[in-house]
N, CA and C atoms as a LAMMPS dump frame, in Angstrom:
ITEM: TIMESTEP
0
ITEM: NUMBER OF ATOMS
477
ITEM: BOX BOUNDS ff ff ff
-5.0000000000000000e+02 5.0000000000000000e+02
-5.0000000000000000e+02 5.0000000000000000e+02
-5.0000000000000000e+02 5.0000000000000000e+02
ITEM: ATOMS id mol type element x y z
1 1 1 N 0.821 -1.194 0
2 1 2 C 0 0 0
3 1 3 C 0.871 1.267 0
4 2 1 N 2.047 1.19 0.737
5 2 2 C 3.169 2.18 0.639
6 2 3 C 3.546 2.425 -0.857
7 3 1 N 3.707 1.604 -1.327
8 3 2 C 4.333 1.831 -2.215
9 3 3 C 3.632 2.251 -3.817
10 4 1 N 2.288 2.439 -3.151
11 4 2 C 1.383 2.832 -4.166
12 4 3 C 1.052 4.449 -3.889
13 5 1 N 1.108 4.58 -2.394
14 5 2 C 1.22 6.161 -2.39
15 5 3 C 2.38 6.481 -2.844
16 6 1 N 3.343 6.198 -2.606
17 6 2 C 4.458 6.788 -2.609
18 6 3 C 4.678 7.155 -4.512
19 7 1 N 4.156 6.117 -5.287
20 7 2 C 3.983 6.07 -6.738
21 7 3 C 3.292 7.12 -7.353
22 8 1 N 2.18 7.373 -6.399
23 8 2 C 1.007 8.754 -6.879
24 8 3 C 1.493 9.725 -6.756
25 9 1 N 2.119 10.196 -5.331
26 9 2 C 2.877 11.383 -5.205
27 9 3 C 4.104 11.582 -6.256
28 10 1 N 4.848 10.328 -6.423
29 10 2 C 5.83 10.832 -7.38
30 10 3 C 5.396 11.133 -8.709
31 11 1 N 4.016 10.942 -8.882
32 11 2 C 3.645 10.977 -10.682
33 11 3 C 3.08 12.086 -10.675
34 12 1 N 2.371 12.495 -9.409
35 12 2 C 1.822 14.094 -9.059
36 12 3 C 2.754 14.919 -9.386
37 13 1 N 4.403 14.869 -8.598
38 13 2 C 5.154 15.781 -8.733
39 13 3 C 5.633 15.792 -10.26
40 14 1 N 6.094 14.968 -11.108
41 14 2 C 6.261 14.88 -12.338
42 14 3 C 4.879 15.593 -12.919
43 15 1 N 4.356 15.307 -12.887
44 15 2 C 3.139 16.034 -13.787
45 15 3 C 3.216 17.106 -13.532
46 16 1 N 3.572 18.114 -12.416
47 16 2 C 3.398 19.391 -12.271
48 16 3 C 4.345 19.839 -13.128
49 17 1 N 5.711 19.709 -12.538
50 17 2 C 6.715 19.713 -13.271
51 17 3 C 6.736 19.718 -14.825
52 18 1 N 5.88 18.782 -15.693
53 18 2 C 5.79 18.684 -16.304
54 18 3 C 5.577 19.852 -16.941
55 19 1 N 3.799 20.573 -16.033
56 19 2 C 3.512 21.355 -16.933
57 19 3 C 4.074 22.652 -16.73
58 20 1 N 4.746 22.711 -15.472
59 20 2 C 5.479 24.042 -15.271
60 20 3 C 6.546 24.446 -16.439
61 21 1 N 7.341 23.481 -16.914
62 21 2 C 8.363 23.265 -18.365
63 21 3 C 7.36 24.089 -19.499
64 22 1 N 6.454 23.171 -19.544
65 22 2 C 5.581 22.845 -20.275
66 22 3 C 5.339 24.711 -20.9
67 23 1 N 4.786 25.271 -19.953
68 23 2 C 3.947 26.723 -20.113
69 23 3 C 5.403 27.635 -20.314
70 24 1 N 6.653 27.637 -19.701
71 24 2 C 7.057 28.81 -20.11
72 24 3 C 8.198 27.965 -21.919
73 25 1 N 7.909 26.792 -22.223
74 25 2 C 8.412 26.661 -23.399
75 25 3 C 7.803 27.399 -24.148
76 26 1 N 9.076 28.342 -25.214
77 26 2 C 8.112 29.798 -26.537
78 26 3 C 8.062 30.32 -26.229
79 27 1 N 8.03 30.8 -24.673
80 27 2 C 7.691 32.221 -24.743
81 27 3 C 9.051 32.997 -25.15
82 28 1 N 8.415 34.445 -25.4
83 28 2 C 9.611 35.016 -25.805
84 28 3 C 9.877 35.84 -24.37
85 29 1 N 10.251 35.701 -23.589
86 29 2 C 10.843 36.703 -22.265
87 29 3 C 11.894 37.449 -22.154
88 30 1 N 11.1 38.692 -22.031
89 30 2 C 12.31 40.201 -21.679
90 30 3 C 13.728 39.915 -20.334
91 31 1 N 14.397 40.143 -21.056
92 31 2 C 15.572 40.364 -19.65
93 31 3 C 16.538 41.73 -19.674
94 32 1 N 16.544 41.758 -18.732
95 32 2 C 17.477 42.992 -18.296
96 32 3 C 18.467 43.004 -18.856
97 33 1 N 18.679 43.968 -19.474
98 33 2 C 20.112 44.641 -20.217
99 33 3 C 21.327 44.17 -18.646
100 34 1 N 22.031 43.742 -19.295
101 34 2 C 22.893 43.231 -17.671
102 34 3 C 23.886 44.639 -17.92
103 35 1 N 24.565 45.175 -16.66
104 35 2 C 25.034 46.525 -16.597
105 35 3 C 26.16 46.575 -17.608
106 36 1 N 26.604 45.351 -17.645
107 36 2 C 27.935 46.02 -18.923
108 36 3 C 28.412 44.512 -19.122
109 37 1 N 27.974 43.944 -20.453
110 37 2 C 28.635 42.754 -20.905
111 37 3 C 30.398 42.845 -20.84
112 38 1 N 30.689 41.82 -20.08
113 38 2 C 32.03 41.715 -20.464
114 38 3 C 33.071 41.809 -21.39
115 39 1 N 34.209 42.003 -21.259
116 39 2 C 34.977 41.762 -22.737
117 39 3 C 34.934 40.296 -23.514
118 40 1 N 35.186 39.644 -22.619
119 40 2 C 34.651 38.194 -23.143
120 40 3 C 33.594 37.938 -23.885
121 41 1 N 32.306 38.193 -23.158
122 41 2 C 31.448 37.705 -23.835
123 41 3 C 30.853 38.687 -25.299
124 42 1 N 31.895 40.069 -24.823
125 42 2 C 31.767 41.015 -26.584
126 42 3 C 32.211 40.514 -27.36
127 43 1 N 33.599 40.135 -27.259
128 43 2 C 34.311 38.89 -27.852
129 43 3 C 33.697 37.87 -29.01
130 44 1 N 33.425 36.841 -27.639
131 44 2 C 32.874 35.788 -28.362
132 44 3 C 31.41 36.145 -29.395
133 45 1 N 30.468 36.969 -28.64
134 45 2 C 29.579 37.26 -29.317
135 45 3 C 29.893 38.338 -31.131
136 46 1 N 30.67 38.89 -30.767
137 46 2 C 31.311 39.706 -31.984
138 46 3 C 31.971 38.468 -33.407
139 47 1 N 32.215 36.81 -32.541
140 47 2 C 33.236 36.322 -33.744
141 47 3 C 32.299 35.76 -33.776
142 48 1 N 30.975 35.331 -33.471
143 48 2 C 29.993 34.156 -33.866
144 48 3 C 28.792 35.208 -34.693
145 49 1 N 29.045 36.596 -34.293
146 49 2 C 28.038 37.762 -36.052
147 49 3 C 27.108 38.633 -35.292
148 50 1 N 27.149 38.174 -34.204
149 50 2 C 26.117 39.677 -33.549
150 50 3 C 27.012 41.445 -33.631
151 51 1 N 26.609 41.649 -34.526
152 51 2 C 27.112 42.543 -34.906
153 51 3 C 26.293 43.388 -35.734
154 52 1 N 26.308 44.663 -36.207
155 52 2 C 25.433 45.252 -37.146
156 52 3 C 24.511 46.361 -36.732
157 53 1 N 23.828 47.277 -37.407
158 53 2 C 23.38 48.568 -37.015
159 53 3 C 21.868 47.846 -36.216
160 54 1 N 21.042 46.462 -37.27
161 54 2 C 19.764 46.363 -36.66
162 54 3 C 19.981 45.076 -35.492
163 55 1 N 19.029 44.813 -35.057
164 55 2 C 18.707 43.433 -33.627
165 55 3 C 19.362 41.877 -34.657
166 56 1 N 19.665 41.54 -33.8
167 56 2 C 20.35 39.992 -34.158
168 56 3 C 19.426 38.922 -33.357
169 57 1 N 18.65 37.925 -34.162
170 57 2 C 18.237 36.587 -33.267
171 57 3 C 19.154 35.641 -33.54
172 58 1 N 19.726 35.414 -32.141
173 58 2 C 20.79 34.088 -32.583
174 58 3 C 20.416 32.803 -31.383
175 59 1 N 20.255 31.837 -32.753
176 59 2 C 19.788 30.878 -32.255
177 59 3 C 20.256 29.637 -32.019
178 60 1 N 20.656 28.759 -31.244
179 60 2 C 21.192 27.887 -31.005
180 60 3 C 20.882 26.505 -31.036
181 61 1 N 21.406 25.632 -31.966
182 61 2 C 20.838 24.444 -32.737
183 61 3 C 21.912 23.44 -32.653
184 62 1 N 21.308 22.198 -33.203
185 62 2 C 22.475 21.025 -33.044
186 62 3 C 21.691 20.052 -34.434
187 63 1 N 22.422 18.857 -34.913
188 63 2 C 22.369 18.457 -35.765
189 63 3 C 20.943 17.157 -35.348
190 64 1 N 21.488 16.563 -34.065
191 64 2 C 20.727 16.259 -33.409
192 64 3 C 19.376 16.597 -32.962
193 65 1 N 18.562 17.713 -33.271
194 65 2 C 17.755 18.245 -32.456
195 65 3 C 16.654 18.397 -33.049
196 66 1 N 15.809 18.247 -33.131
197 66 2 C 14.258 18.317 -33.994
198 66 3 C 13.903 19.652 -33.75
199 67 1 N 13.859 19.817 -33.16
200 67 2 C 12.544 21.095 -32.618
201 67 3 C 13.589 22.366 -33.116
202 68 1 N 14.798 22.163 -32.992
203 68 2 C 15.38 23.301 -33.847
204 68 3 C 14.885 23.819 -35.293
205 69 1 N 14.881 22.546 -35.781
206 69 2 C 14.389 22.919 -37.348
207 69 3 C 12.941 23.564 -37.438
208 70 1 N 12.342 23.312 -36.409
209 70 2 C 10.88 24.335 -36.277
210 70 3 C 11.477 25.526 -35.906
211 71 1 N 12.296 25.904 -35.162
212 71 2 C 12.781 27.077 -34.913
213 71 3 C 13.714 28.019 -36.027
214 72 1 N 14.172 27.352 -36.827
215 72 2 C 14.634 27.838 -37.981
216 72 3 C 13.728 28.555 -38.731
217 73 1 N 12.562 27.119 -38.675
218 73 2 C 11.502 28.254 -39.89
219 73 3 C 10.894 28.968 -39.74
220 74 1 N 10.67 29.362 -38.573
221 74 2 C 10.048 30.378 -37.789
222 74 3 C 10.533 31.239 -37.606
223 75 1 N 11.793 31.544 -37.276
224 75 2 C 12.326 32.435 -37.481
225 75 3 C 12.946 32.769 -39.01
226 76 1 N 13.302 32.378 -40.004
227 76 2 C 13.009 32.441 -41.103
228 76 3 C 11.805 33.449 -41.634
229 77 1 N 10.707 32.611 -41.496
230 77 2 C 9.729 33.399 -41.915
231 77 3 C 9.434 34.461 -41.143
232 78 1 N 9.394 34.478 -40.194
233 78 2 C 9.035 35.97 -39.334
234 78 3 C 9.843 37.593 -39.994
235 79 1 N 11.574 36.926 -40.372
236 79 2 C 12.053 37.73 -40.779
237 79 3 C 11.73 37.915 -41.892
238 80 1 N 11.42 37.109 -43.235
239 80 2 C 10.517 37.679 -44.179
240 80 3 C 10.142 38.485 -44.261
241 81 1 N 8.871 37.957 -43.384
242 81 2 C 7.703 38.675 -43.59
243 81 3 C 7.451 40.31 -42.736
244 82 1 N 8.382 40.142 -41.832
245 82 2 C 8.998 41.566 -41.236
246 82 3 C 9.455 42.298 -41.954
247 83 1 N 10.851 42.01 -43.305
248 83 2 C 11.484 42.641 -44.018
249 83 3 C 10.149 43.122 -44.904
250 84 1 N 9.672 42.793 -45.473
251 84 2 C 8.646 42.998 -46.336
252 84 3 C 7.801 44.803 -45.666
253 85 1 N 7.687 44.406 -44.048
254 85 2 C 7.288 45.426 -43.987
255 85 3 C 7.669 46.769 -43.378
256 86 1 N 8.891 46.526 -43.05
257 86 2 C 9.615 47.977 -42.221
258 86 3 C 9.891 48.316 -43.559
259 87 1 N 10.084 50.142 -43.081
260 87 2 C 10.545 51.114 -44.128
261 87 3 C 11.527 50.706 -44.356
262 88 1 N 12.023 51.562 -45.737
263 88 2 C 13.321 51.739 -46.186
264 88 3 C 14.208 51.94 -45.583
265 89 1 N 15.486 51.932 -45.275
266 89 2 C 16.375 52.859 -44.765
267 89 3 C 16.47 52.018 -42.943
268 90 1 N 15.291 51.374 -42.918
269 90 2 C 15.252 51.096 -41.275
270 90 3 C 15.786 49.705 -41.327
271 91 1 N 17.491 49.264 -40.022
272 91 2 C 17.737 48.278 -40.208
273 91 3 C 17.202 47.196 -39.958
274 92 1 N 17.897 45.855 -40.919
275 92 2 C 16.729 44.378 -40.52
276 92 3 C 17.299 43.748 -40.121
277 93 1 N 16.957 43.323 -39.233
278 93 2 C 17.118 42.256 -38.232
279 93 3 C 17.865 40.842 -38.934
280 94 1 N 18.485 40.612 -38.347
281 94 2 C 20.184 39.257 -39.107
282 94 3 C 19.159 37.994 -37.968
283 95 1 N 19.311 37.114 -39.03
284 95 2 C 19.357 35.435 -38.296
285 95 3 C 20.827 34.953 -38.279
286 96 1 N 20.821 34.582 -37.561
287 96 2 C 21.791 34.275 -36.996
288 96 3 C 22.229 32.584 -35.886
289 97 1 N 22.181 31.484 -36.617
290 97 2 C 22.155 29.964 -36.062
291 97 3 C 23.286 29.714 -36.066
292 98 1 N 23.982 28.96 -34.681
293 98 2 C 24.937 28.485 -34.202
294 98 3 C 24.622 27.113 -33.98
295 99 1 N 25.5 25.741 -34.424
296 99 2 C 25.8 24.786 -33.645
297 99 3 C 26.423 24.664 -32.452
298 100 1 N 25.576 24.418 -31.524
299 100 2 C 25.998 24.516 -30.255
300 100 3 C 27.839 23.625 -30.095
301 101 1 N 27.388 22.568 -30.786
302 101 2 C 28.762 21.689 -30.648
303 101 3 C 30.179 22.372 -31.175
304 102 1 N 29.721 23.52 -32.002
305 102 2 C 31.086 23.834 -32.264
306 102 3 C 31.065 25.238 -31.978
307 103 1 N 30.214 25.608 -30.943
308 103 2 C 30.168 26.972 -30.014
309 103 3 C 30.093 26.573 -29.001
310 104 1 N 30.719 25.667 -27.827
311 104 2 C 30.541 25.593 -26.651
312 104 3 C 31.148 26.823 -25.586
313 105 1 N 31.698 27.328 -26.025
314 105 2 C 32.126 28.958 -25.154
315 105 3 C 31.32 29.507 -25.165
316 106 1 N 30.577 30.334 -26.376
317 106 2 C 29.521 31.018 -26.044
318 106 3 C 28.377 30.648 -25.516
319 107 1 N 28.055 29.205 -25.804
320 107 2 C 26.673 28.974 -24.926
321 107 3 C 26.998 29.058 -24.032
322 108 1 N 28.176 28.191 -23.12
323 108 2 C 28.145 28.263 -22.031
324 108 3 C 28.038 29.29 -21.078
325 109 1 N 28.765 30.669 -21.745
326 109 2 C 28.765 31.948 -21.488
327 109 3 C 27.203 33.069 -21.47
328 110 1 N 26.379 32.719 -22.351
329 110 2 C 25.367 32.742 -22.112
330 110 3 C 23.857 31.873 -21.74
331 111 1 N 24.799 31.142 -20.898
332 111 2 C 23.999 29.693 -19.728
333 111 3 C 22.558 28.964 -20.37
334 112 1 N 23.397 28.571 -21.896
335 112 2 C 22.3 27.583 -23.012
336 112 3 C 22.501 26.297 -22.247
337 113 1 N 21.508 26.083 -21.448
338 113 2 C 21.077 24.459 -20.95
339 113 3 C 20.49 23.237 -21.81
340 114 1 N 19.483 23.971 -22.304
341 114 2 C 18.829 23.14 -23.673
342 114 3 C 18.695 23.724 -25.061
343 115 1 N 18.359 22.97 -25.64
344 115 2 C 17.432 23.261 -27.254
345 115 3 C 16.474 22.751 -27.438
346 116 1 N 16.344 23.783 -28.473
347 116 2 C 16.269 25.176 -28.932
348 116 3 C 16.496 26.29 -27.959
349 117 1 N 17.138 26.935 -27.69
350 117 2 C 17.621 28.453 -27.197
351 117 3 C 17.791 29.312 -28.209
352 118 1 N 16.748 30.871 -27.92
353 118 2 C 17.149 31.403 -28.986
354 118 3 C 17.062 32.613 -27.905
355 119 1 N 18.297 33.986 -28.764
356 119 2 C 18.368 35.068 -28.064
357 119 3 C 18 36.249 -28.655
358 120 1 N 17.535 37.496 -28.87
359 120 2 C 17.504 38.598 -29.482
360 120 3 C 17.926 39.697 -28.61
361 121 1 N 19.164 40.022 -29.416
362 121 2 C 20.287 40.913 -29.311
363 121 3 C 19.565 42.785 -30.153
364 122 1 N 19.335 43.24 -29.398
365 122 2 C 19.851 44.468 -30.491
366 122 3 C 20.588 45.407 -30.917
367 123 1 N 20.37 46.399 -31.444
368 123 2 C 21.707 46.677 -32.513
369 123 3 C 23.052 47.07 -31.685
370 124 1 N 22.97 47.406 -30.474
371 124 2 C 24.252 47.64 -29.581
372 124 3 C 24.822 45.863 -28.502
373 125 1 N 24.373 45.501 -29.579
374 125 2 C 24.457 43.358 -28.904
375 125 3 C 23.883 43.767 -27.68
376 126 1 N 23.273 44.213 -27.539
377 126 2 C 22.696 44.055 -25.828
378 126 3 C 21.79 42.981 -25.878
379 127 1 N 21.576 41.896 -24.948
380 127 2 C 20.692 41.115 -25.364
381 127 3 C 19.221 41.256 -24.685
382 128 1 N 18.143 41.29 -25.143
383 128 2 C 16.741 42.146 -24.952
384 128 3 C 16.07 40.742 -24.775
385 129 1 N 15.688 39.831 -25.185
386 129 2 C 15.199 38.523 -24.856
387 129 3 C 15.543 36.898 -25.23
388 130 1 N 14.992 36.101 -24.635
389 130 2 C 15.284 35.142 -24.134
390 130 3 C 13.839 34.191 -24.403
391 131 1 N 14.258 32.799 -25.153
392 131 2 C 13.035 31.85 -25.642
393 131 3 C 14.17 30.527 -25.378
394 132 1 N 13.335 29.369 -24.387
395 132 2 C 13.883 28.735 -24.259
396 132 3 C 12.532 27.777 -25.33
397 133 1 N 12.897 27.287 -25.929
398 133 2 C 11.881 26.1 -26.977
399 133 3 C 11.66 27.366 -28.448
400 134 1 N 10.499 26.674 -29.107
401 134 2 C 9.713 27.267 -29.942
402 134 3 C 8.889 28.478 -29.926
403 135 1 N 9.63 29.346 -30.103
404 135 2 C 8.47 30.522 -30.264
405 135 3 C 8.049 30.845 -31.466
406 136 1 N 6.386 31.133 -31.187
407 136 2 C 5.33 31.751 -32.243
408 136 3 C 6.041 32.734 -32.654
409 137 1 N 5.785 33.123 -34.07
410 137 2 C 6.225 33.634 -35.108
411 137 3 C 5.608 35.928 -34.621
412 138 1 N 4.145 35.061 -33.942
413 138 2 C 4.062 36.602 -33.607
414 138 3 C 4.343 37.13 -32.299
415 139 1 N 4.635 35.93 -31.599
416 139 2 C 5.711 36.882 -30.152
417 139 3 C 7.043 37.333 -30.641
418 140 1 N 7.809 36.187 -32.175
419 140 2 C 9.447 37.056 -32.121
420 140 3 C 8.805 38.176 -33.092
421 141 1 N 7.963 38.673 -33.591
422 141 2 C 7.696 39.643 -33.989
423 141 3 C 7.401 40.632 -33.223
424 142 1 N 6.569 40.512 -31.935
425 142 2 C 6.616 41.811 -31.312
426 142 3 C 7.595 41.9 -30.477
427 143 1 N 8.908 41.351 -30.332
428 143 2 C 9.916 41.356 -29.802
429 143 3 C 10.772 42.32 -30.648
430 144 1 N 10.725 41.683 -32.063
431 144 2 C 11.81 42.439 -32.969
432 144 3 C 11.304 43.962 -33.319
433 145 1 N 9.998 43.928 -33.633
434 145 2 C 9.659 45.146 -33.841
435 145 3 C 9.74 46.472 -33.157
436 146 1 N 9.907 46.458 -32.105
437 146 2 C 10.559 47.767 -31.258
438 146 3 C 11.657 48.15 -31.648
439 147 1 N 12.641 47.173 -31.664
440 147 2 C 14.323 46.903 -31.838
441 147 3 C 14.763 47.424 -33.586
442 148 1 N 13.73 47.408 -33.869
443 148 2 C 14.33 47.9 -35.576
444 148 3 C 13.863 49.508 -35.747
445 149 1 N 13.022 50.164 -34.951
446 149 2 C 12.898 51.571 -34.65
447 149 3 C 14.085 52.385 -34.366
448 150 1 N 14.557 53.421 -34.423
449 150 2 C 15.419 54.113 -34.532
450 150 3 C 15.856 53.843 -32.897
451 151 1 N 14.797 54.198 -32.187
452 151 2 C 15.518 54.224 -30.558
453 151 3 C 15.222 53.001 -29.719
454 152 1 N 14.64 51.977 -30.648
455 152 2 C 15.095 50.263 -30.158
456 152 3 C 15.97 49.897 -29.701
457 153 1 N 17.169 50.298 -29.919
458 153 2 C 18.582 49.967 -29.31
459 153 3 C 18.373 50.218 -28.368
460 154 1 N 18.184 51.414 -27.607
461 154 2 C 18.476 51.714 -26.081
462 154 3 C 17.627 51.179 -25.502
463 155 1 N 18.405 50.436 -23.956
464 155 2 C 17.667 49.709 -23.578
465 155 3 C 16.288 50.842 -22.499
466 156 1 N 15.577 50.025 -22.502
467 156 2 C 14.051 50.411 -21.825
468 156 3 C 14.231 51.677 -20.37
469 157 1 N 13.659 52.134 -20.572
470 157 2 C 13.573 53.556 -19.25
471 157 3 C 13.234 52.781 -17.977
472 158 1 N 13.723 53.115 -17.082
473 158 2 C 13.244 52.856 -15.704
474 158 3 C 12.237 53.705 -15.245
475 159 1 N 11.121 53.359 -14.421
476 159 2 C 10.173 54.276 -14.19
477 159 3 C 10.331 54.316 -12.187
């Protein structure tokens, strides 16, 4: 009989767990401009392409990995269909995919646990958010779309 509670509770806690994973996989989540990226990690981030006047999504993939390749096309198309519609003159946003296996400095440096990890950098590499799994095509859109505005770069006002 012990050992049948003891079975429920452990499938209880897994299931929560489960869905706690579960709900924040995709999202696209804001993070704090950290006070001053290191030289290191300007570095590394500068030789793997975050670089450039507009926002960078760089995303982190393996050969191994399924759910990456959903993340490719999604981000793919988002940028499309984004380019299609910002003005002239206003910069566009770079894709930007890394194999994790032959970037293990920088993930590690920016604390990639799993995949799909994807980051959006903007135009001063500051990095502005954070998607651990698959994100919808119209959350990295209202992510990127601030970031390609003239005063997107700077990070957010304190109130």
């Amino acid at each position: 009989m012990t050992g049948i509670v003891v079975l429920g509770v452990v499938l209880c806690a897994a299931l929560v767990v489960a869905l706690v994973l579960q709900g924040r996989s995709g999202k696209v989540r804001a993070t704090e401009p950290a006070a001053e990226p290191t030289d290191h990690r300007r570095a590394l981030l500068r030789e793997a392409g975050v670089t450039g006047p507009g926002p960078t999504v760089l995303h982190f993939s393996a050969d191994w990995c399924g759910p990456c390749a959903a993340v490719r096309r999604v981000v793919g198309q988002t940028l499309t269909a984004l380019d299609a519609r910002l003005a002239p003159g206003v910069p566009r946003p770079t894709d930007l995919e890394l194999d994790i296996d032959e970037n293990p400095a920088l993930a590690r440096e920016l604390g990639v646990l799993s995949l799909p990890t994807t980051f959006v950098y903007d135009g001063d590499g500051v990095q502005r958010h954070r998607v651990s799994g698959v994100p919808t095509s119209s959350d990295l859109e209202a992510a990127l779309v601030p970031l390609c505005e003239p005063q997107g770069s700077n990070p957010p006002e304190t109130r």
